[in-house]
C-alpha positions in Angstrom: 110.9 115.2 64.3 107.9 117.0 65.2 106.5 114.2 66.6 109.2 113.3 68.9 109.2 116.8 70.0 105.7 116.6 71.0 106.4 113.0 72.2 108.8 114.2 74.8 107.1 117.4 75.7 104.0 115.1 76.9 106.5 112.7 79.1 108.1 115.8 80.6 104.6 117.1 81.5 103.9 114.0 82.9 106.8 113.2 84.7 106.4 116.2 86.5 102.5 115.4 87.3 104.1 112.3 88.6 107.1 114.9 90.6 103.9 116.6 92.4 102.3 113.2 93.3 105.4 112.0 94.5 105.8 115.3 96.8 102.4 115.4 98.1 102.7 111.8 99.3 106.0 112.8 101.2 105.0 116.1 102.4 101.1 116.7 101.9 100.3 119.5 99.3 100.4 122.6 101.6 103.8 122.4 101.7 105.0 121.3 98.6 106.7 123.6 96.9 107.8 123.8 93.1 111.6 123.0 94.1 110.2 119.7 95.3 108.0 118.5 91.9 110.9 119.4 90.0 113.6 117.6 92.3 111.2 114.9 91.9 110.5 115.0 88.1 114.3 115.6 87.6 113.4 119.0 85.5 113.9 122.4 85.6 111.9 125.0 87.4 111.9 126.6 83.9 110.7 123.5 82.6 108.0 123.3 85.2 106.8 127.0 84.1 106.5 125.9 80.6 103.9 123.6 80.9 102.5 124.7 84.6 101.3 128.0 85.2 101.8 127.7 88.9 101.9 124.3 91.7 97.7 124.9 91.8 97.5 124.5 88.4 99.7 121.3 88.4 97.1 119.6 90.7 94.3 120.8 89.5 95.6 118.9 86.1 96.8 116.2 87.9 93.1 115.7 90.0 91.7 115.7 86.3 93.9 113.3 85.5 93.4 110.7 88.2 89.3 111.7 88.7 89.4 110.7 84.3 91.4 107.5 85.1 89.1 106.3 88.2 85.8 106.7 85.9 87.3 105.0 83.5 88.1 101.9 85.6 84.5 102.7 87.3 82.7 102.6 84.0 84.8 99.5 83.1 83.8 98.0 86.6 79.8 97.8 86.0 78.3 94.9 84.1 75.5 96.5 81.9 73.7 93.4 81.5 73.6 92.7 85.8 70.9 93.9 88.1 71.1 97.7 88.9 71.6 97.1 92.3 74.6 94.9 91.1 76.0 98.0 89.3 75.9 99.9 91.9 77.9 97.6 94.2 80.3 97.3 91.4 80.7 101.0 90.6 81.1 101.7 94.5 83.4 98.8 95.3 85.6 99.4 92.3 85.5 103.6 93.1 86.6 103.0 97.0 89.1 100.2 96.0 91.0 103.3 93.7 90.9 106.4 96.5 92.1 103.8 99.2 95.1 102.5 97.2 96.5 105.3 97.4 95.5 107.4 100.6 98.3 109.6 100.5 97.6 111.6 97.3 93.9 110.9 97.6 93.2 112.9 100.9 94.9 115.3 99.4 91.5 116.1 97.4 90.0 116.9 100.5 92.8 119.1 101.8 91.7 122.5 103.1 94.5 124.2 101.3 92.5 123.8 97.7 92.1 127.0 96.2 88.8 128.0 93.7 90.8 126.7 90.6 90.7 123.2 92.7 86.9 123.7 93.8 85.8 124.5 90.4 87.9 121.1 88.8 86.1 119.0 92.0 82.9 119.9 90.8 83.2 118.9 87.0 84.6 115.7 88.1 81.5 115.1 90.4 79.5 116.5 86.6 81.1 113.3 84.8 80.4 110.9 87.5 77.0 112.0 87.5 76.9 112.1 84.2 78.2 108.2 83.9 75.2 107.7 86.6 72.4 109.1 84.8 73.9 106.5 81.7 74.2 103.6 83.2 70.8 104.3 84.9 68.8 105.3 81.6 70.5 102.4 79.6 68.9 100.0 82.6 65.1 101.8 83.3 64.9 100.9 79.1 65.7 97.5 80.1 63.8 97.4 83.1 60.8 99.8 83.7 61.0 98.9 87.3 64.7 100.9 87.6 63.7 104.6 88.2 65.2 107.5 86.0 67.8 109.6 87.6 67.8 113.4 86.8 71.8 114.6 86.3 71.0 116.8 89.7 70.1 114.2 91.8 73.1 111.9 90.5 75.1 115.1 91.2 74.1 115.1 94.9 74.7 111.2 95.2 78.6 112.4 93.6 79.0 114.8 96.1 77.9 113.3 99.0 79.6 110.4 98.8 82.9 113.0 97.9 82.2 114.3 101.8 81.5 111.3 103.4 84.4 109.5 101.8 86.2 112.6 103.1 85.1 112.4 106.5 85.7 108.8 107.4 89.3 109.8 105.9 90.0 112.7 108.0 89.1 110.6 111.3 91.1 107.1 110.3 87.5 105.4 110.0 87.3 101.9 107.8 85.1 102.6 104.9 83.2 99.4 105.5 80.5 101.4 106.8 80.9 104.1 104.0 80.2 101.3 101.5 77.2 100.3 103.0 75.6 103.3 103.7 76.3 104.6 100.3 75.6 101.7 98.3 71.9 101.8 100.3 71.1 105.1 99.5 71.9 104.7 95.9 69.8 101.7 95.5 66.6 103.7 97.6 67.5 107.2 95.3 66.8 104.4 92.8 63.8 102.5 93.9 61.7 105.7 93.4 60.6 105.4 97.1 62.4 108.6 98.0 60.5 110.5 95.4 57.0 110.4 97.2 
């Protein structure tokens, strides 16, 4: 019994992660409003206030959510045994394939309506990325001496710049050809160990 409890407290909680997706595609996140997840989710606003403190809470769960999800599939993306410079073009490839699937919920990380709660969950997603970084890299210098070490701030920069960039090209309606590119270059120079001279 307790377990089906549980079990339909977590789909309800989900469901209405899913209600605030649904809303911020349709109306952006500024003006989504807790009447809308819950029309969406089919719940209660009392529901909603049992497991959500408030709508910024809400997405700063759901941004945890989907930033845990795209690692996952990022991490799954790289071929440990390839070239570096092959992992990166995996891990960047499979990274912009996720945000632009979805473009209407993923600008939505960018949007200027993000309170601190929001800031603060954007920067410990940009820690695991790095963090995945600084693995893959370390697990590949032991393997190859020519593959420069990565310290966790430097990943964290390569994480947040490509966050901004990503963001711009969004905000003006730019392919993300270029993006790619330019990214995928400065990972693979970061990495060279030329930039540290």
């Amino acid at each position: 019994m307790a377990v089906e409890v549980e079990q339909s407290r977590e789909a309800q909680h989900a469901r209405l992660m899913d209600g605030l997706a649904a809303s911020i595609r349709e109306k952006g996140l500024a003006r989504t409003q807790v009447t809308d997840i819950v029309s969406h989710a089919r719940a209660s606003r009392r529901t909603f206030y049992n497991h959500f403190e408030d709508k910024e809470a809400c997405f700063v769960e759901l941004m945890n959510t989907l930033s845990d999800a795209f690692l996952g599939e990022v991490d799954r993306a790289i071929d440990r045994e390839a070239p570096i410079e092959t992992q990166i073009d995996q891990a960047i490839d499979t990274y912009l394939g996720l945000v632009t699937s979805d473009p209407g919920l993923t600008q939505t990380f960018a949007s200027a309506a993000t309170g601190e709660r929001i800031v603060m969950a954007q920067r410990q997603a940009f820690e695991r990325y790095a963090a995945l970084i600084v693995s893959v890299v370390e697990s590949d210098s032991a393997r190859d001496p020519a593959v420069e070490r990565i310290s966790v701030e430097r990943a964290y920069m390569l994480v947040s710049g490509l966050h901004h960039t990503l963001v711009r090209a969004l905000v003006r309606g730019e392919e993300l050809d270029r993006v790619s590119y330019e990214f995928k270059a400065v990972i693979k120079l970061v990495l060279s160990g030329k930039s540290s001279s």
